[in-house]
N, C-alpha and C positions, 0 to 999 in steps of 0.2 A: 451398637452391637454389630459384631462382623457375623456375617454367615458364611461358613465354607460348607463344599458340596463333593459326593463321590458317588460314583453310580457302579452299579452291577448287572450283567445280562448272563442269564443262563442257562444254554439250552440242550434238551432234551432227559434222561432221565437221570435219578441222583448217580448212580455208579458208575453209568459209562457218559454222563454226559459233560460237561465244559463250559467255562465261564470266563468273561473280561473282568474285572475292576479299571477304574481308572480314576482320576481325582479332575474335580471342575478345573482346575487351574492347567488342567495337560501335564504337570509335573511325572504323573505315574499311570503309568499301564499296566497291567499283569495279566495272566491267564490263572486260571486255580481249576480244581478239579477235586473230585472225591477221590481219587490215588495221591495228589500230592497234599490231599488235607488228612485222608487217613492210612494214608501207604506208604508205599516206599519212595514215590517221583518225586525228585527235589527240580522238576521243570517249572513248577508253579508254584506260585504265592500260597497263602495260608489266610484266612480271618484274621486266626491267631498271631501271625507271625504280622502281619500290618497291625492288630492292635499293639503288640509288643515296641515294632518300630514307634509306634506314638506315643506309647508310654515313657519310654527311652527317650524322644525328644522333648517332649513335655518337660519330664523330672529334669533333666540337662537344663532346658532353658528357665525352670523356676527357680533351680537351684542358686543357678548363674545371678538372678535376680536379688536372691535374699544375699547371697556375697555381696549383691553393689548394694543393698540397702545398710553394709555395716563398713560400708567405705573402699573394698575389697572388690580386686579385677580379677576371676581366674586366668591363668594362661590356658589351662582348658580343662571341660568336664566330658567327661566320656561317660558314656553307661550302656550297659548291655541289658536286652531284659530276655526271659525264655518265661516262654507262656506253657505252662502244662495241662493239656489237653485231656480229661479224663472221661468220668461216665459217674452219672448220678441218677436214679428212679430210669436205667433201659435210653437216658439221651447222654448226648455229649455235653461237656461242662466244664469251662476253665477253673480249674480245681487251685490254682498258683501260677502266681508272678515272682518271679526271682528277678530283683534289680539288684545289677553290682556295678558300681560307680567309680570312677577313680577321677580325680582331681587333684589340679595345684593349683595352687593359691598361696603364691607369697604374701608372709606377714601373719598365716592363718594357724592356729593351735590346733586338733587335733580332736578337744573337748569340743569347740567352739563349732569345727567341723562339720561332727558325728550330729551336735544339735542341729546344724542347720538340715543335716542330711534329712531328719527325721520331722522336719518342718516343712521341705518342700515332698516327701512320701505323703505327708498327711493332707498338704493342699496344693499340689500340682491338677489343674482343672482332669486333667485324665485319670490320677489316682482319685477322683473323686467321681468321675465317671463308671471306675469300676468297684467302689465299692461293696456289689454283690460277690466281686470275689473272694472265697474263703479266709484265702489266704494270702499278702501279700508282703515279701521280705525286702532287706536292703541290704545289703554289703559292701561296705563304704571305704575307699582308702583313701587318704590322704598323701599324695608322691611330694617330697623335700624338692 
């Protein structure tokens, strides 16, 4: 079992105060803040916006997986994801995940595709992570 690791500090109080994230490996730093998580400043990261980026990578490399399990190399999978941020019972609550994917894969059908897409939505370890979310979509294209 691998364990990976990310930490958070964050000081002073919730609206004017300010925070790092960073990830055990040094790969990533950020700052975040209660204006760029519920305002207007696009200076700093998001919860949301880094669980999204994981989702995105997650789904991308499972999917990539179940292509090579049917013999099949993509030339690439992309996926966007947008985490929507709401309010449930006076808190905040990611109410939906919108993944839209797009791929190629020569030699790949269309049918054949769509199924896998909906195979690695269902067991990508992060879409199983966030299964308390309400809601979560896929919009899948396959590019010739």
């Amino acid at each position: 079992m691998k364990k990976h690791r990310a930490e958070a500090r964050w000081e002073k109080s919730l609206k004017e105060g300010s925070g790092q994230l960073s990830t055990g490996s040094g790969a990533l730093k950020a700052s975040y803040s209660f204006a760029s998580r519920f305002g207007d400043d696009t200076k700093g990261t998001t919860p949301e916006e880094l669980i999204g980026a994981a989702h995105a990578g997650c789904f991308s490399m499972f999917l990539s997986a179940l292509l090579g399990n049917e013999n099949l190399t993509p030339d690439y999978v992309q996926t966007q994801a947008s985490v929507h941020l709401g309010e449930q019972d006076g808190g905040p609550l990611i109410t939906k995940i919108e993944l839209t994917t797009e791929a190629k894969v020569p030699g790949l059908q269309n049918d054949d595709f769509q199924r896998l897409v909906a195979q690695a939505k269902a067991n990508c370890p992060v879409s199983k992570a966030l299964a308390s979310v309400p809601e979560i979509t896929v919009q899948a294209t396959l590019q010739e």
